[in-house]
C-alpha positions in Angstrom: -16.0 9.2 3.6 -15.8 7.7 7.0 -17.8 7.0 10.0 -16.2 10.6 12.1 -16.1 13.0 9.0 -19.9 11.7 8.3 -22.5 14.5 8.4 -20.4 17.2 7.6 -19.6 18.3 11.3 -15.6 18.4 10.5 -15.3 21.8 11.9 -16.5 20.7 14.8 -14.8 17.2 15.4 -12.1 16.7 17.5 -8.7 16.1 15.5 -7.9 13.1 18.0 -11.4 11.8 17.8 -11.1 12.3 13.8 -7.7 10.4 13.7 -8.6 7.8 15.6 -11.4 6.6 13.8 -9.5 6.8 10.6 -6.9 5.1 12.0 -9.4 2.2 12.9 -10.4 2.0 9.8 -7.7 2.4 7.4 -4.7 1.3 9.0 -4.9 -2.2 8.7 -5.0 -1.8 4.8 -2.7 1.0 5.0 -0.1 -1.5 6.8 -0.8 -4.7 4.7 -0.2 -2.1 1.5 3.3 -0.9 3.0 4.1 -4.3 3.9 3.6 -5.8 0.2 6.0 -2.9 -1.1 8.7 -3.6 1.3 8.2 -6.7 3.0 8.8 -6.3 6.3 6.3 -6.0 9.2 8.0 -3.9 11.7 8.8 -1.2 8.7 5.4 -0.7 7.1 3.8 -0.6 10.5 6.2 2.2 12.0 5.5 3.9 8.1 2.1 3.8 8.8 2.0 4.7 11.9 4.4 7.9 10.7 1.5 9.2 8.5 -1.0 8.9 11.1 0.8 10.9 12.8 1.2 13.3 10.2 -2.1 13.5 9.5 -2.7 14.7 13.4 -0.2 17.1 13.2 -1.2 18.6 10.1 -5.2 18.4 10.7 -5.9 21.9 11.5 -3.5 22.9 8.4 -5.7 20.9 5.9 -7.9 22.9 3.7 -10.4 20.1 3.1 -11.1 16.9 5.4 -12.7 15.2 2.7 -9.3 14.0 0.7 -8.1 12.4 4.4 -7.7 8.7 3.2 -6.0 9.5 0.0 -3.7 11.9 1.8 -3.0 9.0 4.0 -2.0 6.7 1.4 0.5 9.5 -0.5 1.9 9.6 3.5 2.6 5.9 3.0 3.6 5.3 -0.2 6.4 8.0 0.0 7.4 6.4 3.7 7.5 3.4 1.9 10.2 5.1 -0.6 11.9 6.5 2.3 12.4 3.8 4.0 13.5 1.7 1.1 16.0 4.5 0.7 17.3 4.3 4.1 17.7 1.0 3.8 19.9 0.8 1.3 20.1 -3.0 0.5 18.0 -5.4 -1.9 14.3 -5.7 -0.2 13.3 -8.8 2.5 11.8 -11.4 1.1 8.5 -12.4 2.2 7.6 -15.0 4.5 3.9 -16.5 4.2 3.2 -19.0 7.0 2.9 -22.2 5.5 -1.1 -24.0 5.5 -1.2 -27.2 7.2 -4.0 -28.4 5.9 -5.5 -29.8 2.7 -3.4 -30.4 -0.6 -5.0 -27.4 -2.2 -4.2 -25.3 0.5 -0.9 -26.3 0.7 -1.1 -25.2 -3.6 -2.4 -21.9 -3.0 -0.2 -20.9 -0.5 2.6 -21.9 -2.3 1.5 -20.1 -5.7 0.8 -17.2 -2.9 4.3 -17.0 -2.3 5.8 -17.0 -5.7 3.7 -14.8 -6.6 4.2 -12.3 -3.9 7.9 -13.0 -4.0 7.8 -12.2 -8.1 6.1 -9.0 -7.6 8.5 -8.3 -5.0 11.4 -8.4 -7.2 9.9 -5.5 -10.0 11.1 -2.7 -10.0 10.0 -0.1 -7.5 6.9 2.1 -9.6 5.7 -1.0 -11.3 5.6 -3.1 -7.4 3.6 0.4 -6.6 1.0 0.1 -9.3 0.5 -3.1 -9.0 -0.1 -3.0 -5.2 -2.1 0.2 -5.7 -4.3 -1.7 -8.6 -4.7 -5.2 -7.2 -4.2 -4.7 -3.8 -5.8 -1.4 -2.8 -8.0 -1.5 -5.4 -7.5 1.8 -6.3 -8.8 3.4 -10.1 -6.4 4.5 -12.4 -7.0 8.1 -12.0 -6.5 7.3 -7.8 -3.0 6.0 -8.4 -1.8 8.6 -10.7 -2.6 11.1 -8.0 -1.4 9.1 -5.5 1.6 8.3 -7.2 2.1 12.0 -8.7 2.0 10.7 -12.1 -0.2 11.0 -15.3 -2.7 8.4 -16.0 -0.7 7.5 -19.0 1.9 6.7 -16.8 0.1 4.1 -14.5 -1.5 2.3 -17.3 1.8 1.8 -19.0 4.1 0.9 -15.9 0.9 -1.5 -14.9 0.9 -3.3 -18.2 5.1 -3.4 -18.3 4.9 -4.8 -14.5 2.3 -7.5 -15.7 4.5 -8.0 -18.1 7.4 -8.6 -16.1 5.6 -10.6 -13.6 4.0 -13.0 -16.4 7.9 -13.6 -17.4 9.1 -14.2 -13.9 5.9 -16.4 -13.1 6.6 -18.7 -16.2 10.3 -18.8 -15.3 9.2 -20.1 -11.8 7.1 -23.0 -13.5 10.3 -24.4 -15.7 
């Protein structure tokens, strides 16, 4: 629960005031989670910023305040599939800044890359799972509702995407 919906005064808080704190403290996550499943900046911020939004407009419509976070991330995973939609080509590929520093560094950004460029390259539900597991850290039961889908479903699309990634990640080494 966050800092504004706290202490059970949601009737009386503000839906601006309400908003803006979850906004300060989700949307960076939010944004780095949208950016992972389509790779460009500029997109997942403006889908991010499009469920935010949502969310203010649809605040005094919402039965419960305590579901607010996960209804956020539903808001940006289906922008996410919106806007690869739109889109209509074959997705960006990521760009991560290069380290100039140490040899290991330089390794782990590198491996950083390949890996974030592999995962980019799965197909769209497994790329969501795996975000939604490893990155967001979500529990299985989290990412079924977040994804609409049975439990059953995210286990099995999470072990095909390892799968997959495990092949591409080898292929990379050869």
């Amino acid at each position: 629960m966050t800092r504004a919906l706290a202490g059970g005064a949601v009737g009386g808080t503000d839906a601006t005031d309400a908003v803006s704190a979850l906004y300060t403290e989700h949307a960076l996550g939010l944004t780095r989670m949208a950016f992972l499943i389509l790779g460009d900046r500029f997109a997942a911020e403006d889908v991010v910023q499009e469920a935010f939004c949502g969310l203010y407009v649809a605040w005094d419509r919402l039965r419960s305040h305590d579901s607010v976070v996960g209804y956020l991330r539903v808001s940006v995973l289906n922008g996410c599939r919106s806007a690869i939609r739109r889109s209509q080509r074959a997705p960006k590929p990521v760009v991560v800044a290069p380290v100039a520093s140490a040899e290991a560094d330089a390794m782990s950004s590198e491996e950083r890359r390949v890996t974030v460029a592999a995962v980019r390259r799965l197909p769209p539900r497994q790329r969501e799972v795996l975000i939604l597991r490893y990155f967001a850290e979500l529990p299985m039961n989290e990412i079924a509702e977040v994804m609409g889908v049975s439990v059953g479903t995210v286990k099995s699309t999470t072990a095909r995407g390892l799968a997959a990634l495990g092949r591409m990640l080898r292929e990379e080494e050869q």
